[in-house]
DRENTORKOL-3810 file (N, C-alpha, C; in nm, 4 decimals):
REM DRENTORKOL-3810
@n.u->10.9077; n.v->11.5470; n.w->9.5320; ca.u->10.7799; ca.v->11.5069; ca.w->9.4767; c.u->10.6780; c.v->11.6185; c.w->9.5009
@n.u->10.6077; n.v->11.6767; n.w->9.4085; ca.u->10.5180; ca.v->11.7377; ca.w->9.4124; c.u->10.3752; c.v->11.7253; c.w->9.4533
@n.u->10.3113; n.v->11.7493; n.w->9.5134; ca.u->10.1757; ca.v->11.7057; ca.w->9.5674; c.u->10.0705; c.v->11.7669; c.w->9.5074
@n.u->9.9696; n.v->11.7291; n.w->9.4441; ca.u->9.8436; ca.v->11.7991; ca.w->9.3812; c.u->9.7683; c.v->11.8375; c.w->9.5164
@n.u->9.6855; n.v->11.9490; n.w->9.4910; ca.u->9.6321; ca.v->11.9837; ca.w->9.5803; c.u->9.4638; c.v->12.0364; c.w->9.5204
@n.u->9.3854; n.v->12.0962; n.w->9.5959; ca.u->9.2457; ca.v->12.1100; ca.w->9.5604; c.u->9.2161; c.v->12.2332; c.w->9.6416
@n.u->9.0601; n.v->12.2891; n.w->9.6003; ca.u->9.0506; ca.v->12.4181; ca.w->9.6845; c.u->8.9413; c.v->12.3986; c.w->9.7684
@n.u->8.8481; n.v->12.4646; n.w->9.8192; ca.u->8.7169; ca.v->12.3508; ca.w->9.8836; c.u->8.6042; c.v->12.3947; c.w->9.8132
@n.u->8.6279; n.v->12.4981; n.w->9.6995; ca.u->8.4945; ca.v->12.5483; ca.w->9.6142; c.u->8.5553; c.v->12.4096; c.w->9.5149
@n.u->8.6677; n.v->12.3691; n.w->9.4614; ca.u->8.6122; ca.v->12.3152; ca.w->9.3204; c.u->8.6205; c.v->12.1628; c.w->9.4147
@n.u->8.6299; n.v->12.0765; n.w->9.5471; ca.u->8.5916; ca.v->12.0066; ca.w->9.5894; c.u->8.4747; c.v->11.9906; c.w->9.6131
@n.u->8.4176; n.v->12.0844; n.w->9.6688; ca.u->8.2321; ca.v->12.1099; ca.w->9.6674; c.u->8.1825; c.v->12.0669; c.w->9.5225
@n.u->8.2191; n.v->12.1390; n.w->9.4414; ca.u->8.1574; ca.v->12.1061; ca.w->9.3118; c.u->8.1318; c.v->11.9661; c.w->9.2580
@n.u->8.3024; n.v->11.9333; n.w->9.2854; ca.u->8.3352; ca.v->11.8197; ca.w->9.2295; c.u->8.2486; c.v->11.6875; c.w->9.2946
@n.u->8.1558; n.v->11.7305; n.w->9.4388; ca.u->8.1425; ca.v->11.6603; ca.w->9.5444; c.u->8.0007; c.v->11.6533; c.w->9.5021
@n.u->7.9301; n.v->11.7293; n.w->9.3867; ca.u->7.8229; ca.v->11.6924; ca.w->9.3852; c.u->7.7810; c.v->11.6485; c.w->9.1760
@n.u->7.9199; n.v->11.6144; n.w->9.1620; ca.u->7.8647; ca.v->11.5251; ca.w->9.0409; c.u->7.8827; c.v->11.3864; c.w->9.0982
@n.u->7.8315; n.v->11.3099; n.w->8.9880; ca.u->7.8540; ca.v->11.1883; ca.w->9.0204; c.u->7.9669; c.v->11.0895; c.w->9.0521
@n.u->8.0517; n.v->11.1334; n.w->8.9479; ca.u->8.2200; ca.v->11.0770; ca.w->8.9512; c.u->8.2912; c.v->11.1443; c.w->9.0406
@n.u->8.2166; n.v->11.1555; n.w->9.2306; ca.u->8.2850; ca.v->11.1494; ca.w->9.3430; c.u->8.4368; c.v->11.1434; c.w->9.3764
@n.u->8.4911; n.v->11.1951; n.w->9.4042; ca.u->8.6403; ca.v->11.1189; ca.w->9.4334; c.u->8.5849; c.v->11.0942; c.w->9.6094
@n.u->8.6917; n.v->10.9666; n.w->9.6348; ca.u->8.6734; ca.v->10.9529; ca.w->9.8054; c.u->8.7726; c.v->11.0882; c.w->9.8889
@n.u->8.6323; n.v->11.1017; n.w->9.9595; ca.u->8.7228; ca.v->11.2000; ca.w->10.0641; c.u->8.7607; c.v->11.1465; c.w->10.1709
@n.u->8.9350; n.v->11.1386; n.w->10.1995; ca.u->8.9527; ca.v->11.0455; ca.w->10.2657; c.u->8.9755; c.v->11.1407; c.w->10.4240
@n.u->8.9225; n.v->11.1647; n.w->10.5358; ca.u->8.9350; ca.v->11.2333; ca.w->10.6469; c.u->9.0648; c.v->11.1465; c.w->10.7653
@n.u->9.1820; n.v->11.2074; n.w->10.7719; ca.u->9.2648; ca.v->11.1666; ca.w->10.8220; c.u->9.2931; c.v->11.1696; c.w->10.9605
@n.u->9.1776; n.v->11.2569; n.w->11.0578; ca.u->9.2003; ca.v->11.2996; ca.w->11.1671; c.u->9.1168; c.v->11.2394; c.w->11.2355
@n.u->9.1318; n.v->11.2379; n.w->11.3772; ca.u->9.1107; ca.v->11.1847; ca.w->11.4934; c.u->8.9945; c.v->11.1385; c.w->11.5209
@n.u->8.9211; n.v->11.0220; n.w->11.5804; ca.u->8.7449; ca.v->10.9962; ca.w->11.5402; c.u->8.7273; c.v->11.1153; c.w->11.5910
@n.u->8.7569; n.v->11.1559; n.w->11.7368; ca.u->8.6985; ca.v->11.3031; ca.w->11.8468; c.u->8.6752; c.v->11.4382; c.w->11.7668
@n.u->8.7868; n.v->11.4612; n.w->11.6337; ca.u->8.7723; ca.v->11.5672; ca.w->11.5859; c.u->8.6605; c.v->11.5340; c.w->11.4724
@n.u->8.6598; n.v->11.4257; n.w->11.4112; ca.u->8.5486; ca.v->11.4219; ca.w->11.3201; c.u->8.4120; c.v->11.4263; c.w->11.3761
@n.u->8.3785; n.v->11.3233; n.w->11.5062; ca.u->8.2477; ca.v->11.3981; ca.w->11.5350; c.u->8.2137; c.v->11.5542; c.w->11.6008
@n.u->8.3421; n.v->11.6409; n.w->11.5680; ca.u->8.3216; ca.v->11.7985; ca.w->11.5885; c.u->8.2678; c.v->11.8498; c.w->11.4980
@n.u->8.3548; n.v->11.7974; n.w->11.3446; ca.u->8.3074; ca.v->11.8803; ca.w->11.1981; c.u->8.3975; c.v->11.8117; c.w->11.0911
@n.u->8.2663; n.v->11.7537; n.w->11.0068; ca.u->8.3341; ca.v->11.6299; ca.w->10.8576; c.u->8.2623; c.v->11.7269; c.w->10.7695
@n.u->8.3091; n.v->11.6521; n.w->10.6747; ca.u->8.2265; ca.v->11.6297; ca.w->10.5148; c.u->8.1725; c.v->11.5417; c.w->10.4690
@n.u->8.0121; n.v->11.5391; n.w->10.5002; ca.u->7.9401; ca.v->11.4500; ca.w->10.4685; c.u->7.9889; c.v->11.3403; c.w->10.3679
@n.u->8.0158; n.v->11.2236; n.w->10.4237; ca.u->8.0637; ca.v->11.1232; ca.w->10.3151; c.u->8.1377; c.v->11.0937; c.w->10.3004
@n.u->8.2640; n.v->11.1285; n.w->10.3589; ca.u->8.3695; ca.v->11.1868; ca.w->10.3851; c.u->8.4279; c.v->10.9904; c.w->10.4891
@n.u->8.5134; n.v->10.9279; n.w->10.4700; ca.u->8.5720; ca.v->10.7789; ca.w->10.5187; c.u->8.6934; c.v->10.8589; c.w->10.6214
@n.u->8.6646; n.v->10.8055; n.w->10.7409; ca.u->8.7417; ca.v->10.8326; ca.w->10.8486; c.u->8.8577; c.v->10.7140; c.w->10.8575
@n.u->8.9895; n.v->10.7563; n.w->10.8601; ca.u->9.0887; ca.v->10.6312; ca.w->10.8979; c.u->9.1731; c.v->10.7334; c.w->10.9254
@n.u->9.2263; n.v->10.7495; n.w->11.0944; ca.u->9.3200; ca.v->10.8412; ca.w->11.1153; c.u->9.4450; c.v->10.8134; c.w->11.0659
@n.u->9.5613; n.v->10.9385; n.w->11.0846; ca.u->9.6671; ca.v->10.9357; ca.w->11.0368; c.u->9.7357; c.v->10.8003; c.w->11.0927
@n.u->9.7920; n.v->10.8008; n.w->11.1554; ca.u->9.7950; ca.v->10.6897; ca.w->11.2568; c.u->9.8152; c.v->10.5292; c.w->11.2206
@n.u->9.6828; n.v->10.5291; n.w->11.1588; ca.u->9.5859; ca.v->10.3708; ca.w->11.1438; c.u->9.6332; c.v->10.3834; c.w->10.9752
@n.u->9.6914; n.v->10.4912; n.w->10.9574; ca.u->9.6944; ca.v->10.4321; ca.w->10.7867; c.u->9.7508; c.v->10.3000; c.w->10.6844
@n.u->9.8602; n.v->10.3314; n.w->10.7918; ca.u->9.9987; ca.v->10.1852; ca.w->10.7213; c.u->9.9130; c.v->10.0478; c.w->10.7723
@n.u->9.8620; n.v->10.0704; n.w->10.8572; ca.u->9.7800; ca.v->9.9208; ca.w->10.8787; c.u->9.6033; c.v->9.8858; c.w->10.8186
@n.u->9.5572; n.v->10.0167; n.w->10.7668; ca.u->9.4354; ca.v->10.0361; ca.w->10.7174; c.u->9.4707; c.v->10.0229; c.w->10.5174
@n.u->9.6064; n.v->10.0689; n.w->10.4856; ca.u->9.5994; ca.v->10.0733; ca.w->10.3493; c.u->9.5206; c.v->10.0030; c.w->10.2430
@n.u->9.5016; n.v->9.8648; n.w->10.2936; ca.u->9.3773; ca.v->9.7718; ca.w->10.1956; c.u->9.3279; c.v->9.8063; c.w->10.1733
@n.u->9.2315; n.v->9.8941; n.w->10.2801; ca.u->9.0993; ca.v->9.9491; ca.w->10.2415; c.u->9.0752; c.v->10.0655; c.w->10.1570
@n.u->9.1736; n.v->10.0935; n.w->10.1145; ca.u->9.1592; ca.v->10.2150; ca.w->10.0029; c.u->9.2221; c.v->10.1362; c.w->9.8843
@n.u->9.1644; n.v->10.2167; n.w->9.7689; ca.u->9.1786; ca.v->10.2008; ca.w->9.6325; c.u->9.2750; c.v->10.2529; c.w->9.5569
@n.u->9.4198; n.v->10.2258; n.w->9.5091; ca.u->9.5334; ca.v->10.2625; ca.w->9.4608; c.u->9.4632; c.v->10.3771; c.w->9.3616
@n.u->9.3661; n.v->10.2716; n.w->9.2748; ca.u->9.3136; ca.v->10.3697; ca.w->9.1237; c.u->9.2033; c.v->10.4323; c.w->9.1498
@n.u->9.1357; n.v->10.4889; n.w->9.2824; ca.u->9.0962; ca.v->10.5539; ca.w->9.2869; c.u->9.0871; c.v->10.7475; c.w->9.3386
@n.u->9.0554; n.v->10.8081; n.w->9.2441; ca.u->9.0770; ca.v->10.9556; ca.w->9.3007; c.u->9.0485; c.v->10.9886; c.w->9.4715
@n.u->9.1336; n.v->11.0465; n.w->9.5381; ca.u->9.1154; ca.v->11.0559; ca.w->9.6919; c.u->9.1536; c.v->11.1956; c.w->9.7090
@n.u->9.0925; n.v->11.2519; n.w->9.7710; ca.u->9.1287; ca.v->11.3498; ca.w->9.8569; c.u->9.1474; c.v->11.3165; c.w->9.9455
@n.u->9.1964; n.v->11.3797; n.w->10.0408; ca.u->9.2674; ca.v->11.4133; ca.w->10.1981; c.u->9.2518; c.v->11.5109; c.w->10.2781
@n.u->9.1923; n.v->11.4578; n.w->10.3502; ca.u->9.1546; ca.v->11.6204; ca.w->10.4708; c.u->9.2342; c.v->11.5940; c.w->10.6083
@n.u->9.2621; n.v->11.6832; n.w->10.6818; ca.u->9.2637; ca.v->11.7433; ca.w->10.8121; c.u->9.2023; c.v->11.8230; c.w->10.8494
@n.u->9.2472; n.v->11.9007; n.w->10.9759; ca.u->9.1911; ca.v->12.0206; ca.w->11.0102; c.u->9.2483; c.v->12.0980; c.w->10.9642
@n.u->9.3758; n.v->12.1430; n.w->10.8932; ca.u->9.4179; ca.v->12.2523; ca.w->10.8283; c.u->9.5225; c.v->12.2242; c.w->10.7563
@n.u->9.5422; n.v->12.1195; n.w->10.6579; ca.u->9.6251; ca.v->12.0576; ca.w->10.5668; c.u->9.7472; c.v->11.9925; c.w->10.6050
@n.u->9.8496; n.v->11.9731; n.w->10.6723; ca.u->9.9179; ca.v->11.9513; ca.w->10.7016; c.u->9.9563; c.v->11.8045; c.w->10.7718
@n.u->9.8585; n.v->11.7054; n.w->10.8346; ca.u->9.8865; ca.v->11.5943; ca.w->10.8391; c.u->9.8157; c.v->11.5437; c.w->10.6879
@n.u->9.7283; n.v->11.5803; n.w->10.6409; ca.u->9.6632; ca.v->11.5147; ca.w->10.4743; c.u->9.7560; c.v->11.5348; c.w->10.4070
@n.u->9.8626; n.v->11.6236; n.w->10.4051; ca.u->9.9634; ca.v->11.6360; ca.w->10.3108; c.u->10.0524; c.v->11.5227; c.w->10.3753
@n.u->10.0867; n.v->11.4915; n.w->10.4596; ca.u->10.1743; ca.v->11.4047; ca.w->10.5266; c.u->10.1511; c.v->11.2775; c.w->10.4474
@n.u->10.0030; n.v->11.2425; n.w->10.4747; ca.u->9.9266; ca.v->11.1065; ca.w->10.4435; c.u->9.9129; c.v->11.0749; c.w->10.2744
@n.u->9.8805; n.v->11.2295; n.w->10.2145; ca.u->9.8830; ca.v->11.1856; ca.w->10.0800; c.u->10.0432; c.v->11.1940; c.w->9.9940
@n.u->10.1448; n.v->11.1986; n.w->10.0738; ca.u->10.2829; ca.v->11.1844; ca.w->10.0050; c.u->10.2824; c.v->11.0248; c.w->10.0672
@n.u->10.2671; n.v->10.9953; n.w->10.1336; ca.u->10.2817; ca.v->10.8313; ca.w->10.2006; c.u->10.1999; c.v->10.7512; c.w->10.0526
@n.u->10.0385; n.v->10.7680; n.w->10.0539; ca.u->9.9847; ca.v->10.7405; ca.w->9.9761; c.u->10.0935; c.v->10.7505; c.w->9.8157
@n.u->10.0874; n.v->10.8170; n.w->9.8166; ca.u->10.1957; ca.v->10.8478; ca.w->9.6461; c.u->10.2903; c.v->10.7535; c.w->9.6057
@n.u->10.4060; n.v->10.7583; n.w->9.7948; ca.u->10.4885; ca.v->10.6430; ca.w->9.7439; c.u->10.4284; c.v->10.5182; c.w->9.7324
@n.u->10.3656; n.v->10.4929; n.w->9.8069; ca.u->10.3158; ca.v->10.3218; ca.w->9.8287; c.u->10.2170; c.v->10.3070; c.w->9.6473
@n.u->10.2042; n.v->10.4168; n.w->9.5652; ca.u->10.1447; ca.v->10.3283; ca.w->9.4342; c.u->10.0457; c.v->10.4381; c.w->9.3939
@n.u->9.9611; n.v->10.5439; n.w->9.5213; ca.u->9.8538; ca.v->10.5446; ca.w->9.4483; c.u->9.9050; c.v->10.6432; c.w->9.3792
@n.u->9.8006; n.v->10.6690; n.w->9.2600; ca.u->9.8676; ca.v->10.7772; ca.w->9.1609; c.u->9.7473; c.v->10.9087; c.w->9.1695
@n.u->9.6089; n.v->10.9121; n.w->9.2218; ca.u->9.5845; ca.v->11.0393; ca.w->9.2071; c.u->9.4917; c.v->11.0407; c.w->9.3447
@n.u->9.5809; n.v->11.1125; n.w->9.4198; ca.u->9.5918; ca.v->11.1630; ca.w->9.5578; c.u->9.5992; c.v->11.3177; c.w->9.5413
@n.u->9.5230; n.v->11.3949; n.w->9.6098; ca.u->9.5298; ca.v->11.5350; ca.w->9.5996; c.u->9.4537; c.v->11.5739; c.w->9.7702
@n.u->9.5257; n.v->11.6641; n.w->9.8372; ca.u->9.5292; ca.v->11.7195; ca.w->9.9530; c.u->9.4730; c.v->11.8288; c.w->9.9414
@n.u->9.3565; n.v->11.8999; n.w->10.0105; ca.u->9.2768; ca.v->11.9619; ca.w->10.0294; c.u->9.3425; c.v->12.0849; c.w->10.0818
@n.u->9.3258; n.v->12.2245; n.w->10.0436; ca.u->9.4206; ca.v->12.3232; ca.w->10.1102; c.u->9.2884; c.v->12.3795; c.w->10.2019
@n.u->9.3687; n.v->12.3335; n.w->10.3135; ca.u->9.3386; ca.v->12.4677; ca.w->10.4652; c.u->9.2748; c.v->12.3546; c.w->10.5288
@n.u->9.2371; n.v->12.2704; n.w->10.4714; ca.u->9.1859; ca.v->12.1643; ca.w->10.5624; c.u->8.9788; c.v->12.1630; c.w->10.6264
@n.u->8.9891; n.v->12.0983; n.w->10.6796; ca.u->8.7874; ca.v->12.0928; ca.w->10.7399; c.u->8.8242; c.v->12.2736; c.w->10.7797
@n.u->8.8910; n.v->12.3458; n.w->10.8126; ca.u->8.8979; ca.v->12.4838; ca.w->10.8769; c.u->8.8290; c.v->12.5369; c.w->10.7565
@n.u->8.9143; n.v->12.5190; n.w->10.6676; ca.u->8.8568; ca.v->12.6243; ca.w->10.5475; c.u->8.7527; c.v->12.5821; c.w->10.4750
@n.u->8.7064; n.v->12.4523; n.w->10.4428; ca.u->8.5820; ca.v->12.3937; ca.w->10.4336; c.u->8.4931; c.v->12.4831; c.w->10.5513
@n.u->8.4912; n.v->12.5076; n.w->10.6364; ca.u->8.4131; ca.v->12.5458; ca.w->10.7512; c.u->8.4202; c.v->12.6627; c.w->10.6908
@n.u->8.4720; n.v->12.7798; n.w->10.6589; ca.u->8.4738; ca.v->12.9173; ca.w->10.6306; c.u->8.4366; c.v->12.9239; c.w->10.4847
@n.u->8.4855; n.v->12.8690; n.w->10.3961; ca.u->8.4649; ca.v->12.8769; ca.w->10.2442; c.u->8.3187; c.v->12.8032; c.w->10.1784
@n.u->8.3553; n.v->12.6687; n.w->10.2033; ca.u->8.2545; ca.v->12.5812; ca.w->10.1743; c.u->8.1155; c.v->12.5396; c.w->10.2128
@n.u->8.1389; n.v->12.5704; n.w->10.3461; ca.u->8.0281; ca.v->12.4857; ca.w->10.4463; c.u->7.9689; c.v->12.5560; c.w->10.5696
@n.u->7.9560; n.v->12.6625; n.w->10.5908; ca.u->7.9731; ca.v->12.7563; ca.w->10.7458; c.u->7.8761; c.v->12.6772; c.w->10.8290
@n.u->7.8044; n.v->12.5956; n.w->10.7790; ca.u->7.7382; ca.v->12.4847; ca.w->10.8563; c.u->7.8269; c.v->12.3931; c.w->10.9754
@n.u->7.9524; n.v->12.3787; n.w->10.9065; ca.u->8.0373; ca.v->12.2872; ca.w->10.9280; c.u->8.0819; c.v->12.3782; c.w->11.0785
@n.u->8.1113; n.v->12.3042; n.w->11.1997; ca.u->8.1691; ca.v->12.4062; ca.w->11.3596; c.u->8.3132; c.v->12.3864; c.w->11.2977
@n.u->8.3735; n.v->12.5194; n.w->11.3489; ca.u->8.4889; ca.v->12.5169; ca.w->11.3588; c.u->8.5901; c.v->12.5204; c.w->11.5213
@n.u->8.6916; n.v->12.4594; n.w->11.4664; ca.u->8.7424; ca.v->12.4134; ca.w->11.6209; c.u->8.8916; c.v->12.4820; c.w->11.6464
END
């Protein structure tokens, strides 16, 4: 299965029209109050299989970590269980922090 993925310039962009996709932040509460994306729904990796309700099959989601690799985990889980447009953020809040956001601390 192939995974769509995103960059953090055309997420930025995309982050300030209106038709939002949810950014779904997959990592740890401790690491999110280090460095998020404003707006950005916290449910760690973890808590997902028991949190799934709360997300929207038909809705567009991104997926973050700190450097792609558990969001890729989470958005192939996501895929099988139904949803259909899931896309994983490459490099994760790291590269948001360097590319996107230098506001953002990096850890």
């Amino acid at each position: 299965m192939e995974m769509d993925e995103i960059g953090c310039a055309e997420l930025k962009a995309r982050l300030e029209r209106d038709d939002k996709p949810l950014v779904l932040d997959v990592r740890e509460t401790w690491e999110v109050e280090l460095a998020s994306i404003p707006g950005a729904a916290n449910i760690p990796m973890g808590e997902i299989p028991a949190r799934l309700s709360e997300l929207d099959p038909g809705r567009e989601t991104v997926v973050v970590c700190h450097r792609g690799i558990r969001s890729a985990q989470v958005a192939l889980y996501l895929e099988r269980r139904g949803f259909k447009r899931v896309i994983n953020l490459i490099g994760g809040i790291d590269a948001w922090s360097r590319e996107a956001d230098p506001s953002v601390p990096r850890y």
